[in-house]
N, C-alpha and C positions, 0 to 999 in steps of 0.2 A: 587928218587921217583917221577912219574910223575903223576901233578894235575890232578884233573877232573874237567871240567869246568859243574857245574851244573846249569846252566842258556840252554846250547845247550840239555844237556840231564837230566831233572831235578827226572828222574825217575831212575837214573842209581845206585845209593847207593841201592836200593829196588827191581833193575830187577833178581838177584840171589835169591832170597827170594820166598818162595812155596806159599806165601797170595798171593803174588804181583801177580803171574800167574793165582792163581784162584777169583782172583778181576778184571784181567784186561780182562780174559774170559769170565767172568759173563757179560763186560761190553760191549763188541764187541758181543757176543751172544744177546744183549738185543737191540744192534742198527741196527743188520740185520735181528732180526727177530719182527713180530710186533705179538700184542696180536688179535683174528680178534675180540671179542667181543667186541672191541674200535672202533669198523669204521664200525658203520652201519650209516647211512643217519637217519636224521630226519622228518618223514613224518607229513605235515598239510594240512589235507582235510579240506576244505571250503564252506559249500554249498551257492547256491544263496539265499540272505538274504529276500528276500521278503515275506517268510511268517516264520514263528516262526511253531515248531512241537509240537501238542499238545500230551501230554501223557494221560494214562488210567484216572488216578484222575484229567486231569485239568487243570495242573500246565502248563508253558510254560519252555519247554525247547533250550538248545542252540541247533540250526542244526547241530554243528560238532559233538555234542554226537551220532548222528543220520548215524553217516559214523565210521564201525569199521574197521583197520586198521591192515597189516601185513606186516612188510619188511622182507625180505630174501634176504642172499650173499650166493652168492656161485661161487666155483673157476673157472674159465675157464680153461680146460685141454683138448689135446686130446687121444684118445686112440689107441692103436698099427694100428687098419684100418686107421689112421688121419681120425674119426670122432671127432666132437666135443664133448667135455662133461660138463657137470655142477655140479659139487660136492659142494653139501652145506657143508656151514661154519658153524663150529662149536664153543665152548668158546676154544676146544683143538686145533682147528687148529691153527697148526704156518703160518704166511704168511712171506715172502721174497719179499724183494724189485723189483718190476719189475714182480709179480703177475698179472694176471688182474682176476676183478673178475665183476660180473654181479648181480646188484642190482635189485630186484623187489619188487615194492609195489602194494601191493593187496588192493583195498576200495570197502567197501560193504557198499550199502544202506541199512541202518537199520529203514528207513522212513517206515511209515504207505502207503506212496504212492512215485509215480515216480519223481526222482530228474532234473528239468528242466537242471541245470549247477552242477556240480563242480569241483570244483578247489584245485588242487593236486599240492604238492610243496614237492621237496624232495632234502633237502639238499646234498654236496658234502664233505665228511671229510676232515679235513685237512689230514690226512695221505695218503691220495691219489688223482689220479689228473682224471680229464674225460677225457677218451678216444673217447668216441661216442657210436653206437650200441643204441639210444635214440629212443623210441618208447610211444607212437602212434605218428605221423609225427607232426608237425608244433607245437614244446612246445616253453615255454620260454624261457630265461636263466635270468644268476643276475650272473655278476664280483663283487660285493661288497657284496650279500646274500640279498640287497632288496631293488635297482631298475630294474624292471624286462620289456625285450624288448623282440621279438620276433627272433630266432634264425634263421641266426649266428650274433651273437654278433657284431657291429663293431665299432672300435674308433681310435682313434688318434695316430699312433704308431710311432715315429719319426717322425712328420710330413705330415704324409700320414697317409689316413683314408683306416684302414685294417679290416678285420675279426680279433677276438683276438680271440687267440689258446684256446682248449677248458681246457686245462690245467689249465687256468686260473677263470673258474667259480665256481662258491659256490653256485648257487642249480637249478635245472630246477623246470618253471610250467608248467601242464598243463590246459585249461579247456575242462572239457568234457562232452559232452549233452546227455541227454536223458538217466539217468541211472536207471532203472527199480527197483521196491522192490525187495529185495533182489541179488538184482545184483550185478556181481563184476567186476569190473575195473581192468587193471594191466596195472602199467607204468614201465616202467624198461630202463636203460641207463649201460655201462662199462668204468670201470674204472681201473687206473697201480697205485697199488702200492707202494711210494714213494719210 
């Protein structure tokens, strides 16, 4: 009778077994495909702090109350002309590694009057990495999520002072002037997948 050495294959007494298959599919189903309602960015508008927004009765309130906020993913695809398309993401969408999808945040000024600056900061999930496609031009970046320089990033990579790959950032900002009552903003950047 010949041993098994269960150290080289410590799953081999259990791979005959009908659980074993439907546990160890549940478990490769669950590492290539991701959930999307886990990987939206986190948005924080900021307005210039110099005056406080008074409300109807008086009170003083915070400026960031004063900016409502909306992010939407949705998938990069194209369709049989190769146009591009942008199918929003749903809580059902499944996503697959090596997606890319396209983030946008929408900020409206909910101020009584016109916002001199603000400043819009939109984190990067860990489940995926930046690609580019970053608009309006000249934002920030943050490799750590909050020392923020102006992009492209660059630092010490062996030795030598390089751009670092956008893969490696955790959230852009940006600031942006003159945004009217009621007005809306939209910054949006793409990102793969992991």
């Amino acid at each position: 009778m010949k041993k098994s050495n269960l150290l080289a294959n410590p799953f081999a007494a259990w791979t005959g077994h009908r659980l074993f298959h439907v546990v160890a599919g549940t478990l490769v189903g669950a590492m290539a495909v991701t959930q999307a309602s886990a990987i939206l960015p986190t948005p924080e508008p900021a307005l210039d702090g110099s005056t406080a927004v008074q409300s109807s009765n008086n009170t003083s309130r915070s400026n960031a109350q004063a900016v409502s906020s909306k992010i939407t993913a949705s998938l990069v695809s194209v369709d049989p002309n190769g146009r591009e398309l942008l199918v929003p993401v749903t809580a059902n969408t499944r996503l697959q590694s090596g997606n890319v999808l396209e983030y946008q945040g929408l900020f409206t000024n909910t101020n009584p009057d016109r916002v001199r600056r603000m400043t819009v900061t939109m984190t990067i999930p860990e489940q995926v990495e930046m690609l580019g496609g970053i608009a309006p031009d000249f934002p920030f970046g943050s490799a750590d999520g909050s020392a923020f320089a102006r992009m492209p990033l660059r630092g010490n990579i062996d030795g030598q002072v390089q751009e670092i790959p956008l893969k490696y950032y955790k959230a852009v900002r940006w600031n942006l002037d003159a945004v009217g009552l009621n007005d809306t903003v939209m910054v949006k950047y793409r990102a793969r997948v992991k």
